[in-house]
C-alpha positions in Angstrom: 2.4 -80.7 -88.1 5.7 -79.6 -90.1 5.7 -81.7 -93.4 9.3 -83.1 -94.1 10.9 -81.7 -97.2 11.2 -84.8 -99.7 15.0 -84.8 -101.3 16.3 -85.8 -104.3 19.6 -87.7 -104.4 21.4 -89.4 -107.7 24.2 -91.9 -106.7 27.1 -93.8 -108.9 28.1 -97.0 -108.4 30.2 -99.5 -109.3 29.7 -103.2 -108.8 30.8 -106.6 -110.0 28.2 -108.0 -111.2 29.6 -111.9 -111.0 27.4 -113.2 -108.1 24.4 -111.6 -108.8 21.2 -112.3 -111.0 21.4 -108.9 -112.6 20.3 -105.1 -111.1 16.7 -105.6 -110.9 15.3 -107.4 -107.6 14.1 -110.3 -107.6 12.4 -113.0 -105.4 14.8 -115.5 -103.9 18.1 -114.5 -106.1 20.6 -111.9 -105.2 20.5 -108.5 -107.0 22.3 -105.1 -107.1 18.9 -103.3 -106.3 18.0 -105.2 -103.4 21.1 -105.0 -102.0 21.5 -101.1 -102.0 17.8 -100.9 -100.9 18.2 -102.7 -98.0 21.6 -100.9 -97.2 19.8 -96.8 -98.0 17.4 -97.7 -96.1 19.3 -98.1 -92.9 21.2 -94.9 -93.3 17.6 -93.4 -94.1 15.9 -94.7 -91.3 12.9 -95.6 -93.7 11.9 -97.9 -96.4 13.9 -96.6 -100.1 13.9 -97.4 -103.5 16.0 -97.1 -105.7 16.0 -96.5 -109.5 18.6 -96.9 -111.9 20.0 -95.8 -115.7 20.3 -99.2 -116.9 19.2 -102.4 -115.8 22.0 -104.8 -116.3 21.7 -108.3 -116.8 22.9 -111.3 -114.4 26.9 -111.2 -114.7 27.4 -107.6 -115.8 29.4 -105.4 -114.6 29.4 -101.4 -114.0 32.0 -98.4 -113.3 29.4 -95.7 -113.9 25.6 -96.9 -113.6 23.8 -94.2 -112.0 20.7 -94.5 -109.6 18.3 -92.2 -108.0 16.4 -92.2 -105.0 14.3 -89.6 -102.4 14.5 -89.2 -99.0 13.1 -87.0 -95.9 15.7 -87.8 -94.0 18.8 -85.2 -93.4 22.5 -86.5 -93.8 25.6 -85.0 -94.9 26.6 -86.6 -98.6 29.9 -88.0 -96.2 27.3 -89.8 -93.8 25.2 -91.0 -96.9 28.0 -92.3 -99.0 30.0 -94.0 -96.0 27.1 -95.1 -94.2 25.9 -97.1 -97.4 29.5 -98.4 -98.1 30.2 -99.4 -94.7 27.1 -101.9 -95.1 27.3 -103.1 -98.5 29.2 -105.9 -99.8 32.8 -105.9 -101.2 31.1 -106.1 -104.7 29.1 -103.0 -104.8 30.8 -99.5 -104.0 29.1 -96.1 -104.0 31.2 -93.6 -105.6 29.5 -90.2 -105.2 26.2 -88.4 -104.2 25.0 -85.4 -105.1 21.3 -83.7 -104.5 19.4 -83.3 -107.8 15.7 -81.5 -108.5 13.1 -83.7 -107.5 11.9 -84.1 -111.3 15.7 -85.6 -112.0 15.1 -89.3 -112.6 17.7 -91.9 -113.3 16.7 -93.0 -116.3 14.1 -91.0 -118.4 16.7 -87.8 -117.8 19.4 -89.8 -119.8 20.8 -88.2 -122.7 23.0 -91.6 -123.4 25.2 -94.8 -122.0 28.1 -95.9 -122.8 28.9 -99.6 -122.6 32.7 -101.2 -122.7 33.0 -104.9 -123.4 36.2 -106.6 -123.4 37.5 -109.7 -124.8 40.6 -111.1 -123.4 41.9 -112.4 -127.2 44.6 -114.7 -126.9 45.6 -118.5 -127.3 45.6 -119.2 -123.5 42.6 -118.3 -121.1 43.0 -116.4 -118.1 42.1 -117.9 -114.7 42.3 -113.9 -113.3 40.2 -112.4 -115.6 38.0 -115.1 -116.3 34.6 -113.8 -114.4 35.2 -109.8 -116.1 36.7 -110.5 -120.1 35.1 -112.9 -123.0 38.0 -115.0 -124.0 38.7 -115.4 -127.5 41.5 -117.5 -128.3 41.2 -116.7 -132.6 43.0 -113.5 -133.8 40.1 -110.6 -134.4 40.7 -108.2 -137.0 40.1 -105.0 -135.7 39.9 -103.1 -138.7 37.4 -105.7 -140.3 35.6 -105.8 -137.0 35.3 -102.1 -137.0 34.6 -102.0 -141.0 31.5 -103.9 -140.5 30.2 -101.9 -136.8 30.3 -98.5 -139.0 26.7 -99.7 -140.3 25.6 -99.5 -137.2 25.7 -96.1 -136.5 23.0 -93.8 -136.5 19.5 -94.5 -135.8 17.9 -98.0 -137.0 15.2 -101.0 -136.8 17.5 -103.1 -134.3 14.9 -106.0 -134.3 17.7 -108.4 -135.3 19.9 -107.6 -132.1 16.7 -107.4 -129.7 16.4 -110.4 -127.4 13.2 -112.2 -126.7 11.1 -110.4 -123.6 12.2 -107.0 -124.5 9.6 -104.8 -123.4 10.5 -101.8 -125.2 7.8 -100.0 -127.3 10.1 -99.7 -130.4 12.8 -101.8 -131.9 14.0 -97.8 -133.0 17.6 -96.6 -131.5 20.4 -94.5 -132.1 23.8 -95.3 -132.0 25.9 -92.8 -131.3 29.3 -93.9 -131.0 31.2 -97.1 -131.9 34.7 -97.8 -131.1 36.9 -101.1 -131.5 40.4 -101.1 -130.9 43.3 -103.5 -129.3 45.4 -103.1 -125.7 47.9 -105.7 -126.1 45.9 -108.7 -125.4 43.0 -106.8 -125.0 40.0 -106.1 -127.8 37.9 -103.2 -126.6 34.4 -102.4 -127.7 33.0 -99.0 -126.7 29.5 -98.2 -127.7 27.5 -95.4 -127.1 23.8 -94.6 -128.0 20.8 -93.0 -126.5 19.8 -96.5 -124.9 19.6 -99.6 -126.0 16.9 -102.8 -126.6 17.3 -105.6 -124.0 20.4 -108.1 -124.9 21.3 -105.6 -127.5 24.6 -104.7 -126.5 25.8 -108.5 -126.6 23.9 -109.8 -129.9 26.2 -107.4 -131.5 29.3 -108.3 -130.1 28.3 -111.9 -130.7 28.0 -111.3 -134.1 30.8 -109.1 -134.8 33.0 -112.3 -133.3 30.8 -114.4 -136.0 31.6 -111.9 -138.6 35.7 -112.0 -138.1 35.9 -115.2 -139.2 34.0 -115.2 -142.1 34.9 -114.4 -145.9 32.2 -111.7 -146.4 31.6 -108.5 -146.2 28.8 -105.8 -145.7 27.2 -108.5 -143.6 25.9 -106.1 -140.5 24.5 -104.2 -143.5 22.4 -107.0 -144.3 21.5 -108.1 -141.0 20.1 -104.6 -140.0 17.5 -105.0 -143.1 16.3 -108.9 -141.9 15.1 -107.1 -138.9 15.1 -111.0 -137.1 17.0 -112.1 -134.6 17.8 -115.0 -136.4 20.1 -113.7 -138.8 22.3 -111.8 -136.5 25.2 -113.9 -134.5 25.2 -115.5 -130.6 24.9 -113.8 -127.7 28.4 -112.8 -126.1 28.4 -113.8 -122.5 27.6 -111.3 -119.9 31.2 -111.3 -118.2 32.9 -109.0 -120.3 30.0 -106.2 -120.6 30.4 -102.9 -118.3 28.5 -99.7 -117.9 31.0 -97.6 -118.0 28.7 -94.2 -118.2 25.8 -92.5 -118.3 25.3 -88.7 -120.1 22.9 -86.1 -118.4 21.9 -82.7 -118.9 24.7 -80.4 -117.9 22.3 -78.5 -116.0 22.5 -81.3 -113.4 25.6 -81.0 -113.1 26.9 -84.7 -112.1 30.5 -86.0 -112.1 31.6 -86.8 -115.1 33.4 -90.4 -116.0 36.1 -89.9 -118.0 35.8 -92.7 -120.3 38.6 -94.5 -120.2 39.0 -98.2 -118.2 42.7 -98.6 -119.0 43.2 -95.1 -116.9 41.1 -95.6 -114.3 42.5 -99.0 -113.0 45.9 -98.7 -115.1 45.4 -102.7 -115.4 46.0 -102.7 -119.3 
């Protein structure tokens, strides 16, 4: 008997994460993972699974999470990537395949990610943009904002932005890139690092937002050294955070996401 090659195939996709209870699967509640499963593995004619670069949380939203998944089954990348569209939801869109080495895996190949989240920062709430910005009807000060996320940078102890029931070995990440900056009505954060703790991304915006409106400075300094969760600020909601891209190894050679949102929708 001929034994079936076994195929390695990395995926993006984009989905609004709204109506779901996060990427992972899970019994009795919607989720992005269960969704494309059940969708590859019609087109596969065979039970998949998937695995992704970043598991996002219930409400979060991606342009450029990349997944992985193998396959004996032989289909062009056109038949893959419009067979898988045609049967998921409006909310989740496949935007390219590509054939990687079987060792490529979604995650642990990861160089980085880059998250966006965006706060709609005026008076007046928007009914549109309500399930995809934080609104923030106080004026934020960018430059104080951005002041304060510059301690940040580099690698650190980020016990005091780590949720409870993070599983991670160590509290230790690096942060690559940090960017804050204003569209009109629009605040922008942009950070980049070579992952993150679970929550991690939202404790610091939360506390950033704390931060604005106080008369102190140095304060993220101080927080990074308490190395407790207590010290640092809320957790922003889920509705304004997106994974907007993941780095790899060029030697893969996947599509690269040029990183800006206001381009690629032309919204802003």
């Amino acid at each position: 008997m001929i034994q079936k090659k076994i195929k390695t195939f990395a995926l993006g996709v984009e989905y609004d994460g709204s109506n779901y209870h996060g990427w992972q699967s899970q019994e009795n509640y919607p989720s992005i993972q269960k969704e494309i499963e059940q969708c590859l593995s019609k087109i596969a004619n065979h039970k998949v699974y998937v695995f992704c670069a970043g598991r996002t949380d219930a409400g979060v939203h991606s342009i450029g999470q990349v997944i992985h998944f193998k396959t004996t089954s032989i289909r062009s990348n056109y038949n893959w990537t419009v067979g898988i569209n045609t049967y998921l939801s409006k909310n989740i869109s496949i935007k390219w395949i590509k054939e990687v080495p079987n060792f490529f895996h979604s995650r642990y190949s990861a160089v980085s990610r880059t998250y966006r989240y965006i706060i709609y920062n005026n008076i007046f709430r928007s009914s549109i943009l309500y399930n995809y910005t934080n609104h923030v009807y106080k004026k934020l000060n960018i430059s104080k904002i951005n002041f304060e996320a510059q301690y940040l940078l580099g690698n650190h102890d980020f016990s005091s932005f780590r949720a409870s029931g993070c599983q991670s070995n160590t509290p230790f990440r690096s942060i690559k890139k940090i960017n804050i900056y204003r569209i009109n009505n629009f605040v922008i954060f942009d950070i980049t690092a070579n992952s993150f703790l679970y929550r991690m991304v939202r404790n610091i915006i939360g506390s950033l937002i704390k931060i604005n409106f106080l008369n102190k400075k140095d304060i993220i300094k101080e927080i990074l050294k308490k190395k407790n969760r207590y010290y640092a600020g809320p957790t922003a909601p889920s509705k304004g955070l997106y994974l907007l891209s993941v780095e790899y190894p060029k030697c893969f050679n996947l599509p690269i996401f040029k990183n800006n949102l206001s381009k690629y929708y032309n919204i802003f």
